[in-house]
C-alpha atoms as an extended CHARMM CRD file, in Angstrom:
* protein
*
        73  EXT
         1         1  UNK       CA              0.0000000000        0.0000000000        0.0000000000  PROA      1               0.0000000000
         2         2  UNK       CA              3.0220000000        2.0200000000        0.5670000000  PROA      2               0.0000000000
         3         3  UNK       CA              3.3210000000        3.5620000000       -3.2570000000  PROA      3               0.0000000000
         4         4  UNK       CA             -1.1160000000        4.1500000000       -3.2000000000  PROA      4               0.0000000000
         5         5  UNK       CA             -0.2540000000        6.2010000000        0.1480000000  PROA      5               0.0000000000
         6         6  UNK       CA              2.7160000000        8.1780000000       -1.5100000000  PROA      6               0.0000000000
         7         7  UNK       CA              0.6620000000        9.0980000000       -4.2410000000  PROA      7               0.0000000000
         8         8  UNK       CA             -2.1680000000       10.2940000000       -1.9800000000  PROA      8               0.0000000000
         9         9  UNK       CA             -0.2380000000       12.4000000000        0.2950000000  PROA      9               0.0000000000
        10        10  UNK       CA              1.3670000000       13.8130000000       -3.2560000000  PROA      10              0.0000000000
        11        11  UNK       CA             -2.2950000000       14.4790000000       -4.2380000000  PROA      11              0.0000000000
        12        12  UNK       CA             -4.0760000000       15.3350000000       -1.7870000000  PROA      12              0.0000000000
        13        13  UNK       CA             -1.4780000000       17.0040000000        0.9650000000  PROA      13              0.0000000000
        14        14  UNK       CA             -2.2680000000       20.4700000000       -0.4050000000  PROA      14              0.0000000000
        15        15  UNK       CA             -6.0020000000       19.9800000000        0.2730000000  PROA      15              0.0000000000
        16        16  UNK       CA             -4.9150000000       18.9310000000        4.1220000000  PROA      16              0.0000000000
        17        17  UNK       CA             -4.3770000000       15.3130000000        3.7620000000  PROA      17              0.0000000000
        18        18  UNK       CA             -1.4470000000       14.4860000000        6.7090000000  PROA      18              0.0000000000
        19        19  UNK       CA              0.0130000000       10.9970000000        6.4260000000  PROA      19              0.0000000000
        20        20  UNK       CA              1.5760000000        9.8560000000        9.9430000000  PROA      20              0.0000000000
        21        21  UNK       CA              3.0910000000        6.1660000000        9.6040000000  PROA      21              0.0000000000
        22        22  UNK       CA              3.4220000000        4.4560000000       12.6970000000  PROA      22              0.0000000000
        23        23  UNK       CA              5.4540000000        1.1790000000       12.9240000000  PROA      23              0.0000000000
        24        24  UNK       CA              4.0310000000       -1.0420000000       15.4910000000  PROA      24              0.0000000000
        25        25  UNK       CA              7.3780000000       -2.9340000000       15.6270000000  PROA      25              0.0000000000
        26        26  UNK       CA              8.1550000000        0.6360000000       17.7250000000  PROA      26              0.0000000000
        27        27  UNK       CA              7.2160000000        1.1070000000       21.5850000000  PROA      27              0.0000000000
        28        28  UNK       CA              5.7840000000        4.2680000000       21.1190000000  PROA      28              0.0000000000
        29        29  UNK       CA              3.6690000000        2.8080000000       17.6600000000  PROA      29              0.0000000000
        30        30  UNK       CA              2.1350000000        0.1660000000       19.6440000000  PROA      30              0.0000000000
        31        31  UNK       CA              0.7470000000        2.3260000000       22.3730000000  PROA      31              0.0000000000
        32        32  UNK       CA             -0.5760000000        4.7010000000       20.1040000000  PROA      32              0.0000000000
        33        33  UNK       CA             -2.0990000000        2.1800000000       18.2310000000  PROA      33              0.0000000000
        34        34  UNK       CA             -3.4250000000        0.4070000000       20.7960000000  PROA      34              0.0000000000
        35        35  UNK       CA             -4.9160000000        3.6580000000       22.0310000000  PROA      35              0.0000000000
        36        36  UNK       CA             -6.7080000000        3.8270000000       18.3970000000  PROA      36              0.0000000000
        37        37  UNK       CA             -8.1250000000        0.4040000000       18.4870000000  PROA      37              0.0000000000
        38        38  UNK       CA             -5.8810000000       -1.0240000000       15.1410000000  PROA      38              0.0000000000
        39        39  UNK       CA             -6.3260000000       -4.5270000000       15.0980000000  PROA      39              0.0000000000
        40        40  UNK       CA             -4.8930000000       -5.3270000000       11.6160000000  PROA      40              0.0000000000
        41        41  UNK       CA             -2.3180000000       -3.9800000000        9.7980000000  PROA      41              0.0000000000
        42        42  UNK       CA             -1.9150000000       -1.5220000000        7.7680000000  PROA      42              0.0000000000
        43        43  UNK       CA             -4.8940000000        0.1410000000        9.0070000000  PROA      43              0.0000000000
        44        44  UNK       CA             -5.6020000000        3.5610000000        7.8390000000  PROA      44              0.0000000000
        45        45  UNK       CA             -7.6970000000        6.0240000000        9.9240000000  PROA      45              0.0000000000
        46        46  UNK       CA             -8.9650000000        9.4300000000        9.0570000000  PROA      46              0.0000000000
        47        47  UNK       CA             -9.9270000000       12.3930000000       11.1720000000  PROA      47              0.0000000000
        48        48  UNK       CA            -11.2600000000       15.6570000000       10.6870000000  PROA      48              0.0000000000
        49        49  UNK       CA             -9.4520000000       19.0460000000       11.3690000000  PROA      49              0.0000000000
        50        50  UNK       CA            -10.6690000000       18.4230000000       15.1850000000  PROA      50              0.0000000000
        51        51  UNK       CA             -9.8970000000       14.9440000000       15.9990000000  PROA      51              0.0000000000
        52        52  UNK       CA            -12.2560000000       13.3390000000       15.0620000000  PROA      52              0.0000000000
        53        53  UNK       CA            -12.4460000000        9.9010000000       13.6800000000  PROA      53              0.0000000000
        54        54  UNK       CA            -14.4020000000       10.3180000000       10.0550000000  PROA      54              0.0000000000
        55        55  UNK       CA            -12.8570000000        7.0790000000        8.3230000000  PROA      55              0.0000000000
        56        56  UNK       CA            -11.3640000000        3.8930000000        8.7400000000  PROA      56              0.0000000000
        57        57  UNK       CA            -10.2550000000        0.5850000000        6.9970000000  PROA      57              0.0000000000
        58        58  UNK       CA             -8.0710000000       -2.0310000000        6.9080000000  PROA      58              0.0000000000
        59        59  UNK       CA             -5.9210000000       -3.8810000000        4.3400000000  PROA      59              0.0000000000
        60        60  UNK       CA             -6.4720000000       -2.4810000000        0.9290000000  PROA      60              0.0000000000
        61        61  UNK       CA             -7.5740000000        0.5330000000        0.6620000000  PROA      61              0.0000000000
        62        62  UNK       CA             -9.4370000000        2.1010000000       -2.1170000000  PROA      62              0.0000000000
        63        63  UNK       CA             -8.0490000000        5.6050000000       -3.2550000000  PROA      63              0.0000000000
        64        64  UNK       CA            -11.3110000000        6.8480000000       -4.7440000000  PROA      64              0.0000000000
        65        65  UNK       CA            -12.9390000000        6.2730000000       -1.2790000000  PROA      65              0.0000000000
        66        66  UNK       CA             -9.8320000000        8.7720000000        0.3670000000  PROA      66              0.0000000000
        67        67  UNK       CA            -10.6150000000       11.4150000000       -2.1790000000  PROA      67              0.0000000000
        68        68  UNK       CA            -14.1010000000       11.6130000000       -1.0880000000  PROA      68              0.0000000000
        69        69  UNK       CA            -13.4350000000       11.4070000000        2.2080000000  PROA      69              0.0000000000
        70        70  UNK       CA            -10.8280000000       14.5210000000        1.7300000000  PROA      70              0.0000000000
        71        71  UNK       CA            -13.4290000000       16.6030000000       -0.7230000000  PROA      71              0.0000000000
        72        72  UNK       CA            -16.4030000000       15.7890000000        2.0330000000  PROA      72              0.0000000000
        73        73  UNK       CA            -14.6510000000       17.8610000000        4.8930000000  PROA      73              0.0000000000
């Protein structure tokens, strides 16, 4: 998924798209993780400008659904 994500954050960073990778092989990537409820990996998980969980999915992820995700907020 890594090269789909690239392209995204390419795309879609000037609109306010923020990629943060965490790797769960990390201390501090497993508590935070935990803390979000990931149970699979990769999981992806959007929020809004206030914290807000707005979208989430795991495994593949389809870009079209991230774009209208990004244009609904």
């Amino acid at each position: 998924m890594k090269p789909v994500v690239d392209r995204l954050e390419e795309e879609l960073g000037p609109k306010g798209l923020q990629v943060i990778r965490l790797n769960i092989q990390d201390p501090a990537g497993r508590e935070i993780g935990a803390r979000l409820g990931w149970e699979f990996t990769p999981t992806f998980i959007m929020f809004d400008a206030a914290g807000r969980e707005v979208w989430r999915e795991a495994g593949v992820i389809d870009p079209a659904a991230v774009r209208k995700v990004v244009a609904g907020q």
